[in-house]
MDTraj code that builds the backbone (N, CA, C; nanometers):
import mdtraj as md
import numpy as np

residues = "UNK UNK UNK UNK UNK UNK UNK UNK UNK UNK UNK UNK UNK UNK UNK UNK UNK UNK UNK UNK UNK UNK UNK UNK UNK UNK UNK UNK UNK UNK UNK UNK UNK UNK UNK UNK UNK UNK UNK UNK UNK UNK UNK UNK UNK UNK UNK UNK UNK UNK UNK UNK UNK UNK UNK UNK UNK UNK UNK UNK UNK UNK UNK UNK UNK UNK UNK UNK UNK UNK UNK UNK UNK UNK UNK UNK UNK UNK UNK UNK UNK UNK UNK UNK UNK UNK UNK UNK UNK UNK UNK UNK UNK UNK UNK UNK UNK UNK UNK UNK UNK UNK UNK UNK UNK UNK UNK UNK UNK UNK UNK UNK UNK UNK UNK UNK UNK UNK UNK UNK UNK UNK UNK UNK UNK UNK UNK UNK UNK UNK UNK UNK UNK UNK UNK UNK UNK UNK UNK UNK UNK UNK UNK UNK UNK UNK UNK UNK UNK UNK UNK UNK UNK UNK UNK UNK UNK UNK UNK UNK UNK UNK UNK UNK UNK UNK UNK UNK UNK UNK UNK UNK UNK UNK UNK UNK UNK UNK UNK UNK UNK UNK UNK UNK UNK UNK".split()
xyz = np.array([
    [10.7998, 14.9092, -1.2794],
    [10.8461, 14.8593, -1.1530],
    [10.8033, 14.7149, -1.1291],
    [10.6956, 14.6692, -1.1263],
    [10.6245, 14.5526, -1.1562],
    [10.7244, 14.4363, -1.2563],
    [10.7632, 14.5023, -1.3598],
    [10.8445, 14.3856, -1.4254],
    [10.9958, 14.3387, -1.3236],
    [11.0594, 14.4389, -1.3012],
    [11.1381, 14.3899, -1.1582],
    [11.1273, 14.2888, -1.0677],
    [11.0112, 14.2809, -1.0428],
    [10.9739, 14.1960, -0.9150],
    [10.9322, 14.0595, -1.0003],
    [11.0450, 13.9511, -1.0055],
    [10.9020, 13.8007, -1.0019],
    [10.8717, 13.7485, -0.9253],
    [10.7847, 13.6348, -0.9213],
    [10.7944, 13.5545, -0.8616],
    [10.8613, 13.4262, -0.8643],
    [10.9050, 13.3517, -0.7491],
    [11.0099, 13.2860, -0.7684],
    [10.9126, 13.1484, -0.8845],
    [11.0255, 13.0943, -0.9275],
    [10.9789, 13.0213, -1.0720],
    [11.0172, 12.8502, -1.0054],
    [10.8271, 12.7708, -0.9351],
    [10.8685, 12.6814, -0.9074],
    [10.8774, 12.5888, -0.9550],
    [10.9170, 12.5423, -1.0883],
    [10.9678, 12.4177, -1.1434],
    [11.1042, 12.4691, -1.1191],
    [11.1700, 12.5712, -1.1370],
    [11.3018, 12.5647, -1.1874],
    [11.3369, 12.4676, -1.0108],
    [11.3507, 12.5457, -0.9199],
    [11.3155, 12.4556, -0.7462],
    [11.3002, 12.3674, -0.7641],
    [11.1765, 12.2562, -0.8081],
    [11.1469, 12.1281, -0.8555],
    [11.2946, 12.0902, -0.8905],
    [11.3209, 12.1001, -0.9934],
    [11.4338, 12.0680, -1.0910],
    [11.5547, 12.0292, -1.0178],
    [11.5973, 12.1398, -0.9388],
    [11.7068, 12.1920, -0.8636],
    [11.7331, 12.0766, -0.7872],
    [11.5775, 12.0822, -0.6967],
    [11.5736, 11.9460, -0.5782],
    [11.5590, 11.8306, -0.6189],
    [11.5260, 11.7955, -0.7336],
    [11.5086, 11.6697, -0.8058],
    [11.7090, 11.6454, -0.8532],
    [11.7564, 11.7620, -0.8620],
    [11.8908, 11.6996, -0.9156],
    [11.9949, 11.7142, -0.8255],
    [11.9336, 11.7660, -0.6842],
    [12.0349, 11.7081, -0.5925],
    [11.9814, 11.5980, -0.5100],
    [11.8731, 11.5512, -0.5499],
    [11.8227, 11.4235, -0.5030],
    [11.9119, 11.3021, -0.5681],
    [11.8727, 11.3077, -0.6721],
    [11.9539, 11.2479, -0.8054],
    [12.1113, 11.2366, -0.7755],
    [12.1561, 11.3535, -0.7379],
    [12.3093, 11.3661, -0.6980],
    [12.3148, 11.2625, -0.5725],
    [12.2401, 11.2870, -0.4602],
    [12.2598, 11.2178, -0.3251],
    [12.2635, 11.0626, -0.3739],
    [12.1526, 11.0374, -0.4509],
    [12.1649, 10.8756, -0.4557],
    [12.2855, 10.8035, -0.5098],
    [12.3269, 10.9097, -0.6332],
    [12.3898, 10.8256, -0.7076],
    [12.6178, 10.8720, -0.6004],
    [12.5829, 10.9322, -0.5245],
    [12.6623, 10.9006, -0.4163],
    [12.6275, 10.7890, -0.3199],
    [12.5418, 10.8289, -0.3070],
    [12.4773, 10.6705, -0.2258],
    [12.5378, 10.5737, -0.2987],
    [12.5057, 10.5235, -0.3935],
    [12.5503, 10.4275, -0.4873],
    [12.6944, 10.3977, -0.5015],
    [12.8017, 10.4885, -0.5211],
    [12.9235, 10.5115, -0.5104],
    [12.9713, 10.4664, -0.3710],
    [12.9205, 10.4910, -0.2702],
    [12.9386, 10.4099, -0.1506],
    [12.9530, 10.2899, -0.0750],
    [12.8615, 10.2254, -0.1875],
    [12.7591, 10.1017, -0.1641],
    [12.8728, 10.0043, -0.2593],
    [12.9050, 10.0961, -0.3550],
    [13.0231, 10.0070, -0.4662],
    [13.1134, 9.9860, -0.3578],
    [13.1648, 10.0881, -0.2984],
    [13.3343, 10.0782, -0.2351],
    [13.2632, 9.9461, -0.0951],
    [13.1967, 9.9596, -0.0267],
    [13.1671, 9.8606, 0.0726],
    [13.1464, 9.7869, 0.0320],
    [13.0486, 9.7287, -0.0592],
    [13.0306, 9.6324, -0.1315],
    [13.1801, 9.5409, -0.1953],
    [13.2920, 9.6159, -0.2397],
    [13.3969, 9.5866, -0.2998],
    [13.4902, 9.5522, -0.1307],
    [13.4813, 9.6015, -0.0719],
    [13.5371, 9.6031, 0.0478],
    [13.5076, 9.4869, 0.0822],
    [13.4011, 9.4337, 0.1531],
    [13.3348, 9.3629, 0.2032],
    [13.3314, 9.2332, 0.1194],
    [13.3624, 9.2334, -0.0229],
    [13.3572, 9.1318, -0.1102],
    [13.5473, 9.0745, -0.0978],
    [13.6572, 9.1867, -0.0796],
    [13.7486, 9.1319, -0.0814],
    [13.7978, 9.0443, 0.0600],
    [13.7425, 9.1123, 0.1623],
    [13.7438, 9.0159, 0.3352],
    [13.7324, 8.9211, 0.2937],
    [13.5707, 8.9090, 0.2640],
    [13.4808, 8.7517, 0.2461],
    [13.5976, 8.6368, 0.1871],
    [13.6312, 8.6919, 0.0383],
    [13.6759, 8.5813, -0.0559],
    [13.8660, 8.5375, 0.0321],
    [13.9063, 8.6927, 0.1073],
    [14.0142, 8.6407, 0.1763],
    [13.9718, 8.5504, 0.3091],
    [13.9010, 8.5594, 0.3522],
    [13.8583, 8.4958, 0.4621],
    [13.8348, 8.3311, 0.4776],
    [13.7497, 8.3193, 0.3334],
    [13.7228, 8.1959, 0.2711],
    [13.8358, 8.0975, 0.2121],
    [13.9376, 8.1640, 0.1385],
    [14.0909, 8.1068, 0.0930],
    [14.1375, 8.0746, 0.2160],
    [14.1699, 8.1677, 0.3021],
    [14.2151, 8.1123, 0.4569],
    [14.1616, 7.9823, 0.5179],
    [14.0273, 8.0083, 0.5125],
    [13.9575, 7.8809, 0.6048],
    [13.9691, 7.7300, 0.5069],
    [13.9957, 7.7583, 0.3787],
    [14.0628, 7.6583, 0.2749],
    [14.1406, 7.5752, 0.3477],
    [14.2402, 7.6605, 0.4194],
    [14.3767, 7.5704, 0.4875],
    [14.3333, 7.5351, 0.6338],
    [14.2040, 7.5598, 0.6684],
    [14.2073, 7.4774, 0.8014],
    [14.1585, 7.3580, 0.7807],
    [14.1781, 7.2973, 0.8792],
    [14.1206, 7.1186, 0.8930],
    [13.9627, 7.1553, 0.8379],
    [13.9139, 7.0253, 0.8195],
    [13.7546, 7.0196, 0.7744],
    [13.6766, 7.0636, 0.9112],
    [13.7016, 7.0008, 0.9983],
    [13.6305, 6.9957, 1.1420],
    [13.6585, 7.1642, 1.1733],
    [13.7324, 7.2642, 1.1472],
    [13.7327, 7.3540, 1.1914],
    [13.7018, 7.5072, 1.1043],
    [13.6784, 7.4716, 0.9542],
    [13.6478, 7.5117, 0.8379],
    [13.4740, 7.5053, 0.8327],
    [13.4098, 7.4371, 0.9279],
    [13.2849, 7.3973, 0.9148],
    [13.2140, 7.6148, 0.9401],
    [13.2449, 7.6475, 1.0623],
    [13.1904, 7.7530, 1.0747],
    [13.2218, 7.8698, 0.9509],
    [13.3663, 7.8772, 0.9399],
    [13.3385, 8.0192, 0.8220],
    [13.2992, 7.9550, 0.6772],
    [13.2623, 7.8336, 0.6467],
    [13.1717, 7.7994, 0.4763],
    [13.0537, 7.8008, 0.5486],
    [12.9825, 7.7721, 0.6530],
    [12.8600, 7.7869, 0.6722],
    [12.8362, 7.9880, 0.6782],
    [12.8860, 8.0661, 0.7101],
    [12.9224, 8.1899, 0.7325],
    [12.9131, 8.2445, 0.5933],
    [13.0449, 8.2064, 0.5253],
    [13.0620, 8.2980, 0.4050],
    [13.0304, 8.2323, 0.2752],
    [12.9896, 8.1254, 0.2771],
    [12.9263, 8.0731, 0.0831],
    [12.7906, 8.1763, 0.1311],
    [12.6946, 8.1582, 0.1826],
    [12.5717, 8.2911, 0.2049],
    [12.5816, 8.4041, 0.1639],
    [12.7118, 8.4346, 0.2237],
    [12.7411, 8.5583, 0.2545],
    [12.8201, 8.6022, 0.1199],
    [12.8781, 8.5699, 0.0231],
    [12.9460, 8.5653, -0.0978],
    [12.7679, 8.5168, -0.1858],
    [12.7028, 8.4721, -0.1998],
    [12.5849, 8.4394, -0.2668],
    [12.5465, 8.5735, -0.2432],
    [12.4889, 8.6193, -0.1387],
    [12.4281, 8.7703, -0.0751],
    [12.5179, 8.9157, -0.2132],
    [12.6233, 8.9053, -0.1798],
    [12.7296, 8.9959, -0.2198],
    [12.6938, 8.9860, -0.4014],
    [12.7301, 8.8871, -0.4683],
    [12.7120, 8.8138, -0.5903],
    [12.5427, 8.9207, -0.6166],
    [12.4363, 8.8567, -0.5520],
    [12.3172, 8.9374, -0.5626],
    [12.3680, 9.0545, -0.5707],
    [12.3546, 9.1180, -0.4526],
    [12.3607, 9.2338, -0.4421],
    [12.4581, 9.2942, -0.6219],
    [12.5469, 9.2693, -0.5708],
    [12.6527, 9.3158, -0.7125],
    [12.5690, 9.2914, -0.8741],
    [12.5067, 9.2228, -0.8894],
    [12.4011, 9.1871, -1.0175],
    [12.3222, 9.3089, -0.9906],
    [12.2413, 9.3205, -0.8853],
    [12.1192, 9.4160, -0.8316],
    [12.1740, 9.5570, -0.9560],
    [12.3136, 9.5692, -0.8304],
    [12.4185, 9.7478, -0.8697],
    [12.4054, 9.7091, -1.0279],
    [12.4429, 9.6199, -1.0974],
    [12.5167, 9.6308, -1.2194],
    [12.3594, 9.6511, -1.3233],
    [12.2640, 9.6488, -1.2960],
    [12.1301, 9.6428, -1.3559],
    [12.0454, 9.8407, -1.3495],
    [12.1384, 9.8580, -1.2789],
    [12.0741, 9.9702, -1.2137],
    [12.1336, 10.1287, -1.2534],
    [12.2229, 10.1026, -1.3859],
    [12.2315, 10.2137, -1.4630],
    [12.3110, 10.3266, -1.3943],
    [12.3599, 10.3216, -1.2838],
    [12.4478, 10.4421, -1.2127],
    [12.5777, 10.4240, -1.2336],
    [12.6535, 10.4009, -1.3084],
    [12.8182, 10.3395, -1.3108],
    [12.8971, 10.4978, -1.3231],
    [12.8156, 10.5980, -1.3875],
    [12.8721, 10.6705, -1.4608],
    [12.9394, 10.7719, -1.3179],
    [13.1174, 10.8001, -1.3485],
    [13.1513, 10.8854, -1.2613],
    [13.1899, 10.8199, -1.0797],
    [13.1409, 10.6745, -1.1345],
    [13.1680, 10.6555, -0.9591],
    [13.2623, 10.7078, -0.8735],
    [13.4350, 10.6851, -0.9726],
    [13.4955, 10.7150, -0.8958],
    [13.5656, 10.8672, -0.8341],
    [13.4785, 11.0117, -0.9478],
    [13.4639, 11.1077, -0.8919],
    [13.3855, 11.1192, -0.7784],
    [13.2518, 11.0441, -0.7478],
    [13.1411, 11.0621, -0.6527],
    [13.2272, 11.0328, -0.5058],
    [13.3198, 10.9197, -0.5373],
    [13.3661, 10.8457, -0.4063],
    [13.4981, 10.9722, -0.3432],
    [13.5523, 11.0196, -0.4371],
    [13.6552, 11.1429, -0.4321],
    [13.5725, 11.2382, -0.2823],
    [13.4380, 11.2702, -0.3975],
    [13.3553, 11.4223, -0.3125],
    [13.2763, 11.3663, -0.1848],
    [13.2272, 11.2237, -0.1826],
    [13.1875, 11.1910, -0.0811],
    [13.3058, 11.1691, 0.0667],
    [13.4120, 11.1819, 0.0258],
    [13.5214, 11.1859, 0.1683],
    [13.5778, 11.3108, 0.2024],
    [13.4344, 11.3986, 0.1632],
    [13.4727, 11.5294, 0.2039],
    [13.3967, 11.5754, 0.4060],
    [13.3158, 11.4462, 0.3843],
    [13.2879, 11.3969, 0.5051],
    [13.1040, 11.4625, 0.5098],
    [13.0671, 11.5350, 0.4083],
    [12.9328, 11.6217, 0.4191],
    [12.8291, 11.4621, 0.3888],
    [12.8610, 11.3783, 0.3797],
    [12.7135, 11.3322, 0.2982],
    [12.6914, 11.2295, 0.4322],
    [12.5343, 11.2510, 0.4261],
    [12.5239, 11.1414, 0.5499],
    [12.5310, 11.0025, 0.5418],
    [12.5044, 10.9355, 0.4093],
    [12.5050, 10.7857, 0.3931],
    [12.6553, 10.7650, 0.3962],
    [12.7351, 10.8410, 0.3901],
    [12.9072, 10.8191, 0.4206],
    [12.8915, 10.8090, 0.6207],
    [12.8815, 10.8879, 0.6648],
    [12.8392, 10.9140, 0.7881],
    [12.8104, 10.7729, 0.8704],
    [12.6728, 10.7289, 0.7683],
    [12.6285, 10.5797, 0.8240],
    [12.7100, 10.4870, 0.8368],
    [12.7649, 10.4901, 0.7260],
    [12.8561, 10.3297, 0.6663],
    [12.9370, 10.3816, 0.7490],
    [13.0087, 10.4849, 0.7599],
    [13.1360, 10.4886, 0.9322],
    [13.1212, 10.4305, 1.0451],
    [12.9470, 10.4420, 1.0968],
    [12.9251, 10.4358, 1.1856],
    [12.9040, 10.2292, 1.1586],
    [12.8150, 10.2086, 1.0995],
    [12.8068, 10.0455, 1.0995],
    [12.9456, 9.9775, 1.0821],
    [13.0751, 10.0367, 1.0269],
    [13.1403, 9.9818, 1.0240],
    [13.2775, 9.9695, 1.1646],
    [13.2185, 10.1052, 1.2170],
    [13.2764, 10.1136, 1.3748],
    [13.1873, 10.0057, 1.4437],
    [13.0618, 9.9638, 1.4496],
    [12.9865, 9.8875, 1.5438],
    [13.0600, 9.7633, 1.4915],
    [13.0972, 9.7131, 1.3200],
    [13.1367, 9.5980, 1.3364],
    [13.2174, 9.5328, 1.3684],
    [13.3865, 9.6700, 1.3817],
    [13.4962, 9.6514, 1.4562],
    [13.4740, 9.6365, 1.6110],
    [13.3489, 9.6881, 1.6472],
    [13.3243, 9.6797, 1.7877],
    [13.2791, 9.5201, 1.8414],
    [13.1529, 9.4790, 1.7461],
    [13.1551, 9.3290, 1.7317],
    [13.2529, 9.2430, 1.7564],
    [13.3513, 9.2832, 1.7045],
    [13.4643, 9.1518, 1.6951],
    [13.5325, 9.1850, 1.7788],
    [13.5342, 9.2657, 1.7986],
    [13.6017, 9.3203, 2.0060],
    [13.5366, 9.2293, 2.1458],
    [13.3955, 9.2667, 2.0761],
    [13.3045, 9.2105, 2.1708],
    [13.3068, 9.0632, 2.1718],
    [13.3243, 8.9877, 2.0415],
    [13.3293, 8.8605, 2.0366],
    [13.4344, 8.7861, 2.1002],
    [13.5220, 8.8806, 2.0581],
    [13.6783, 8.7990, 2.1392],
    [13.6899, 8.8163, 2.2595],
    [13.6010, 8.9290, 2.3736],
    [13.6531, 8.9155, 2.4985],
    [13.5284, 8.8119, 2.5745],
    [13.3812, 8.8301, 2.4823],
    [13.3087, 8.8030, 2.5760],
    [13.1831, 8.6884, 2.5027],
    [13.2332, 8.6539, 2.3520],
    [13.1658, 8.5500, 2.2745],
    [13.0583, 8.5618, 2.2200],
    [13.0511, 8.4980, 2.0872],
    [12.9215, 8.5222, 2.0054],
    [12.8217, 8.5349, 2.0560],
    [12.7154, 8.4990, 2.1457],
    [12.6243, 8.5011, 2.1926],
    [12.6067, 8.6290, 2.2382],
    [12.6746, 8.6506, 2.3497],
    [12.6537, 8.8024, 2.4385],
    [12.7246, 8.8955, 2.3226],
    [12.8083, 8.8900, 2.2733],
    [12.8365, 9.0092, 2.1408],
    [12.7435, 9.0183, 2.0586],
    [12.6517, 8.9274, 2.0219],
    [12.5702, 8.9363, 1.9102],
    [12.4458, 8.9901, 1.9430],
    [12.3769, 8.9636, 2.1034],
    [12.2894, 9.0267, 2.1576],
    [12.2989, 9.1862, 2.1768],
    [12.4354, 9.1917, 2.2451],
    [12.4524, 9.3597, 2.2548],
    [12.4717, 9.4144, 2.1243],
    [12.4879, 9.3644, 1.9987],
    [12.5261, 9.4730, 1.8710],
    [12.3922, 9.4717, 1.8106],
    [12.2679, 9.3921, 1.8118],
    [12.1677, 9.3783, 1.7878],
    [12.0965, 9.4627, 1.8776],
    [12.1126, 9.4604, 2.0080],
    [12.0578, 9.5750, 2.0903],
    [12.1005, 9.7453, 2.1020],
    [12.2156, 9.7513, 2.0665],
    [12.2818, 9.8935, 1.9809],
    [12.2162, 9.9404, 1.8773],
    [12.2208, 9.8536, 1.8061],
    [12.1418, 9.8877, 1.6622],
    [12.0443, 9.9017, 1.6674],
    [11.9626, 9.8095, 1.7473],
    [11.7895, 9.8545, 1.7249],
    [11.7358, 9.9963, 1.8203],
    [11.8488, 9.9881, 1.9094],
    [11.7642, 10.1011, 2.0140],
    [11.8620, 10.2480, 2.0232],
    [11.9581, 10.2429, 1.9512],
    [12.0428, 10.3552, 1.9836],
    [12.0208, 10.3967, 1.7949],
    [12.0594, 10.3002, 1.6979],
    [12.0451, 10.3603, 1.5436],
    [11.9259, 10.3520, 1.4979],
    [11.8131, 10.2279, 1.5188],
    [11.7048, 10.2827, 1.4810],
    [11.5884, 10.3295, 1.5615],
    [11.6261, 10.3885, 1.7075],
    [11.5839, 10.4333, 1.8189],
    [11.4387, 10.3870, 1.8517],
    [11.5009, 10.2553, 1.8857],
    [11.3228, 10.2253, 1.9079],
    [11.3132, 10.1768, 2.0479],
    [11.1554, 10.1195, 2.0878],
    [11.1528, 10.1294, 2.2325],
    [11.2269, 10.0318, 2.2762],
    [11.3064, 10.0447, 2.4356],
    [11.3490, 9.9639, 2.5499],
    [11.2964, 9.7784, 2.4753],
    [11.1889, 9.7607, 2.5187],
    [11.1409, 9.6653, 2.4962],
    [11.0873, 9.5894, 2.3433],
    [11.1337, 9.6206, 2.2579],
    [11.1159, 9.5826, 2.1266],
    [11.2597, 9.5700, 2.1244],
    [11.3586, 9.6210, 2.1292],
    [11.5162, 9.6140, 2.1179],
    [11.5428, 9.4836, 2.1990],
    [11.4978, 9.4711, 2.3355],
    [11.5861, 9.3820, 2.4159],
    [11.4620, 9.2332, 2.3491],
    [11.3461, 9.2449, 2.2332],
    [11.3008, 9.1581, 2.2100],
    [11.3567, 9.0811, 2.1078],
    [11.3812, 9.1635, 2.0047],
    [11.4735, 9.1605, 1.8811],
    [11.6072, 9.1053, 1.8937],
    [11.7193, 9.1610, 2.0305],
    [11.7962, 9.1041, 2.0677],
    [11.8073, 8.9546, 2.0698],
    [11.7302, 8.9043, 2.1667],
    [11.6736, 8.7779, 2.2171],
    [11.6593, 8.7146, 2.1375],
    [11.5393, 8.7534, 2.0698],
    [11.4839, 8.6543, 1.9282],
    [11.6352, 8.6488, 1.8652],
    [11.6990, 8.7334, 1.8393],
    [11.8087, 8.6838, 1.6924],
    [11.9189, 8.5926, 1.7539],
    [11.9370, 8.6047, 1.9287],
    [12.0259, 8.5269, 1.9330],
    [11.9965, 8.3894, 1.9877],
    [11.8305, 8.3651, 2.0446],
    [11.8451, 8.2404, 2.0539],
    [11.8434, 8.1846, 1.9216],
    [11.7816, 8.2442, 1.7739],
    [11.7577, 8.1694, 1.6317],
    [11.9361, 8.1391, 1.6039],
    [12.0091, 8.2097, 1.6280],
    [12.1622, 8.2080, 1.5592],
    [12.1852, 8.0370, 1.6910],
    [12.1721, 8.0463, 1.8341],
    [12.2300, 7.9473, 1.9037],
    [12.1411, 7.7984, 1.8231],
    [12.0380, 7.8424, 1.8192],
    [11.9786, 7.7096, 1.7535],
    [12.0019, 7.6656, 1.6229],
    [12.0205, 7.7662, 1.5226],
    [12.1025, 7.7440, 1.4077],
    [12.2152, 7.6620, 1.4000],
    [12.3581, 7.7335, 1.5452],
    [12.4329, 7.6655, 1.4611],
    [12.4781, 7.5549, 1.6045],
    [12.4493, 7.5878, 1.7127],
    [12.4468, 7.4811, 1.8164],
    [12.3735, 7.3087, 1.8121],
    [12.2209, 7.3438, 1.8020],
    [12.1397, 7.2501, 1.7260],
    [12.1654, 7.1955, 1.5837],
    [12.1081, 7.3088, 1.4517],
    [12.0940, 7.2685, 1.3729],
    [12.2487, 7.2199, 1.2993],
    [12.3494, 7.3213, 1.2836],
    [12.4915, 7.2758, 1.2576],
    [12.5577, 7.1871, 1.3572],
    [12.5110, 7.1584, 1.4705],
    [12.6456, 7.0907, 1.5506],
    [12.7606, 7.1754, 1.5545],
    [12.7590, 7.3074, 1.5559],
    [12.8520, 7.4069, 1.6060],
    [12.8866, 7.4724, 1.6959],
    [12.9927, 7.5067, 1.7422],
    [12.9915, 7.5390, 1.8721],
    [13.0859, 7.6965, 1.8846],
    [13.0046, 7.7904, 1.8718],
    [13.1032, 7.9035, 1.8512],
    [13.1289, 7.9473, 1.9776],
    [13.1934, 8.0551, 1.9100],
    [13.3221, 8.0583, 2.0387],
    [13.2707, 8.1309, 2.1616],
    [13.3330, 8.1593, 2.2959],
    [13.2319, 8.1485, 2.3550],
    [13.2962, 8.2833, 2.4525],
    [13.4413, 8.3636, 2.3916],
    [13.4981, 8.4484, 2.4600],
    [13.5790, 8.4245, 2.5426],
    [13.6701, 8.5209, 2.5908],
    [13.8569, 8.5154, 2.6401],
    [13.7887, 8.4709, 2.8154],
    [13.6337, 8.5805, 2.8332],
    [13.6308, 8.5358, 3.0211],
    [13.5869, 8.4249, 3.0605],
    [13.5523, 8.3233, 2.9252],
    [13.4643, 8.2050, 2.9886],
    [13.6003, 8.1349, 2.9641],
    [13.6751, 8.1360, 2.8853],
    [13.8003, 8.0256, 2.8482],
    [13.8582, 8.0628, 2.9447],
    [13.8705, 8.1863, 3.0509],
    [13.9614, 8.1879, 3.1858],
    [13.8829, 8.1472, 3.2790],
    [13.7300, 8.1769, 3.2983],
    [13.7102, 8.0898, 3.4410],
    [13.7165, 7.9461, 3.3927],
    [13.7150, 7.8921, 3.2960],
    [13.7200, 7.7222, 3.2452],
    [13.8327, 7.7082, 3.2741],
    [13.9561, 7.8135, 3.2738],
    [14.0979, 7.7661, 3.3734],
    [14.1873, 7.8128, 3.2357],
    [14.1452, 7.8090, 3.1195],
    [14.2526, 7.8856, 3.0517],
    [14.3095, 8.0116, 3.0514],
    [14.4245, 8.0049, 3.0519],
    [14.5400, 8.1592, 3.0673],
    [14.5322, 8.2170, 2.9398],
    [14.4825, 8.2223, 2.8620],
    [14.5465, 8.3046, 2.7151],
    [14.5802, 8.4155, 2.7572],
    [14.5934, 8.5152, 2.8567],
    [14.6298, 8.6626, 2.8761],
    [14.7202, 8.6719, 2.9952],
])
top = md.Topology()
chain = top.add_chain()
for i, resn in enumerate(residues, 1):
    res = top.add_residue(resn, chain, resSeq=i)
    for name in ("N", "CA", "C"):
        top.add_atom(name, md.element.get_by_symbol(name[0]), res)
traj = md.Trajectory(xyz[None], top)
């Protein structure tokens, strides 16, 4: 009777959880390709576009996106060093089955960034950039009242002094200030 009964066998467990660990990342990874690829085709369209504007008005998206294409470039070297290629594009198949949470995330950051540019166009970089910085710190990485609205602050007076001061730029400033300044666009 005794031989019947085991006990449960914990490496095989070890193993198990080690290879759906293994599984999670290398979905992770598969994720990170498609945004990464995503995010790399905007940029380089974004950049061809601002090609055809005047110099004087081309100044903000090359200060914006040569960084931001350098960043991407990294990053993409980082992925290509890092031995996970194998199967991506089955992983990306099973990950839009909607179960995995790092799919979950990237939905969600990429709803806040469509929300951004909502926010930018009615009410201007400054106050859009404060409130998506204050979303993020206190609603996604739930931290206190007062560290959020500090973080806020700090990033957007460094961005006004960046590109107000240090660039001589003047971003845009939203649809309600261009109407009390007397413009109709709506």
């Amino acid at each position: 009777m005794s031989d019947t009964l085991k006990t449960p066998d914990i490496e095989t467990d070890d193993r198990t959880a080690a290879a759906f660990e293994q599984g999670q990342e290398r979905d992770r990874f598969a994720l990170e390709v498609v945004f990464l690829a995503v995010l790399a085709v905007v940029v380089i369209a974004a950049f061809f576009e601002a090609l055809t504007y005047d110099l004087v008005s081309s100044r903000t998206p090359f200060v914006i996106m040569v960084p931001l294409m350098g960043l991407i470039a990294f990053q993409a070297a980082r992925m290509a060093r890092s031995g996970m290629w194998g199967a991506v594009g089955g992983r990306i198949a099973r990950v839009w089955s909607g179960n995995n949470p790092y799919f979950n995330k990237i939905l969600v950051i990429m709803l806040c960034s469509v929300l951004l540019l909502g926010a930018v166009l009615v009410i201007g970089h400054y106050a859009a950039i404060f409130a998506f910085i204050f979303v993020l710190v206190r609603a996604l990485a739930r931290e206190r009242l007062k560290l959020s609205l500090l973080v806020a602050a700090i990033t957007t007076v460094v961005i006004f002094a960046l590109f107000e001061v240090g660039f001589d730029i003047e971003l845009y400033r939203g649809l309600i200030i261009r109407y009390l300044q007397g413009y109709r666009d709506f």
